[in-house]
C-alpha positions as CSV (number, residue, x, y, z in Angstrom):
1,X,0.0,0.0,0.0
2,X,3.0,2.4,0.7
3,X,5.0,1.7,-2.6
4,X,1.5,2.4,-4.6
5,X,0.6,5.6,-2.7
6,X,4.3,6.3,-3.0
7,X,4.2,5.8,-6.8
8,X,1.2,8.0,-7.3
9,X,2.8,11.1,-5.4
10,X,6.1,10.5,-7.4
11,X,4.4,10.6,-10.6
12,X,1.9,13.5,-9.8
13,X,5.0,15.5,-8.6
14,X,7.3,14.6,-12.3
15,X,3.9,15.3,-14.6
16,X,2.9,18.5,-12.3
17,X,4.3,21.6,-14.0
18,X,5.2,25.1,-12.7
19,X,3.7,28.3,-14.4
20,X,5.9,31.2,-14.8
21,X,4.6,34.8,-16.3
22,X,7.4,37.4,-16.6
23,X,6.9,41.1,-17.9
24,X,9.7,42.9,-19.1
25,X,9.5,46.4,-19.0
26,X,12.3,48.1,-19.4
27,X,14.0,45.7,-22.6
28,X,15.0,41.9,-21.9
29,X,16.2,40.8,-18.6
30,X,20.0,39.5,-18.0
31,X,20.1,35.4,-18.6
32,X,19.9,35.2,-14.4
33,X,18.0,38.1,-12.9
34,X,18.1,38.4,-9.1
35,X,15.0,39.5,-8.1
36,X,14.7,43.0,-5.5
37,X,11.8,41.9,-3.5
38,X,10.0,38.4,-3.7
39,X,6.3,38.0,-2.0
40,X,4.6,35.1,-1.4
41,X,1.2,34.9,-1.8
42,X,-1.6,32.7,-0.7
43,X,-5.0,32.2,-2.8
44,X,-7.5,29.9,-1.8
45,X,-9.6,28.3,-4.4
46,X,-7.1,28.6,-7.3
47,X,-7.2,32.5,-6.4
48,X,-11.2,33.1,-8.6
49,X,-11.7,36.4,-7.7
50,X,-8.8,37.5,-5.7
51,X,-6.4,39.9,-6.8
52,X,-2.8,40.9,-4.8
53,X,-0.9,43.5,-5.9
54,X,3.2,44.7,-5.1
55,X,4.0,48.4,-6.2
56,X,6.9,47.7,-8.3
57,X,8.0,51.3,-8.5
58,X,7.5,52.0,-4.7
59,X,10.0,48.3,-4.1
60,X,12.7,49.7,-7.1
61,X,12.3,53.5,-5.7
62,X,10.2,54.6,-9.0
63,X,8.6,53.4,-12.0
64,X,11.6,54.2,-14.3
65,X,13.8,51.7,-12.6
66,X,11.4,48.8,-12.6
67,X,12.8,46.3,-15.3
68,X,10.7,43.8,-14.8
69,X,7.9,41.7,-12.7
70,X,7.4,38.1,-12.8
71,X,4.5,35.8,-10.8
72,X,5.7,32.4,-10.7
73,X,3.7,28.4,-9.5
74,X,6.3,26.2,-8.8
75,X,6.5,22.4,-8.7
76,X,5.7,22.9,-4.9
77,X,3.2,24.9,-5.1
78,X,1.1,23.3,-7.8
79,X,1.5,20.3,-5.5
80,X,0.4,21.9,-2.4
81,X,-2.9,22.9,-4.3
82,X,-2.9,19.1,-5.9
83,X,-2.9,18.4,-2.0
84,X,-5.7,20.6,-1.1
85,X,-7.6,19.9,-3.9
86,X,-7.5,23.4,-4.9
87,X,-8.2,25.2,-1.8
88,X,-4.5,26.5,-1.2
89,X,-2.7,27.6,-3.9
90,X,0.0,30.0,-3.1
91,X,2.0,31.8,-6.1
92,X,4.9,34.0,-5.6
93,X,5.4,37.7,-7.7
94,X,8.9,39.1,-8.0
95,X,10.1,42.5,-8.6
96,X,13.3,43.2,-10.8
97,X,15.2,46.1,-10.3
98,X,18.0,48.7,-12.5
């Protein structure tokens, strides 16, 4: 019973993928950007109808040196809200920074 329910986390966690959606606002980001600020955020119910913000020019000290802003679902945390069923589903947003 172990080995089977062992299987089945296994494979959901290699055919769970992670969503990553970058904005680039100030021309195309360096290979390996380090991010200024990183939030996590928690949404319940895959997030429907909830909205978190980060003021990226208030984190970079104004708008003009904001580069870029990414929110990003990694393995983990798709399988978190695999766990939950879709009740959790945290996602973190990162700022990038002149």
């Amino acid at each position: 019973m172990m080995k089977s329910a062992f299987t089945v986390i296994t494979a959901v966690a290699l055919l769970s993928g992670c969503a990553n959606q970058r904005f680039n606002v100030a021309g195309e980001l360096s290979a390996t950007p380090t991010a200024k600020a990183e939030d996590s955020q928690t949404f319940f119910v895959s997030g429907i109808g909830q909205m978190k913000s980060v003021d990226a020019g208030k984190v970079c000290g104004g708008a003009d040196k904001v580069t870029g802003v990414a929110v990003e679902q990694s393995a983990t945390d798709v399988l978190l809200g695999m766990v939950t069923l879709g009740i959790y589903t945290p996602r973190t947003a990162r700022v990038y920074c002149k």
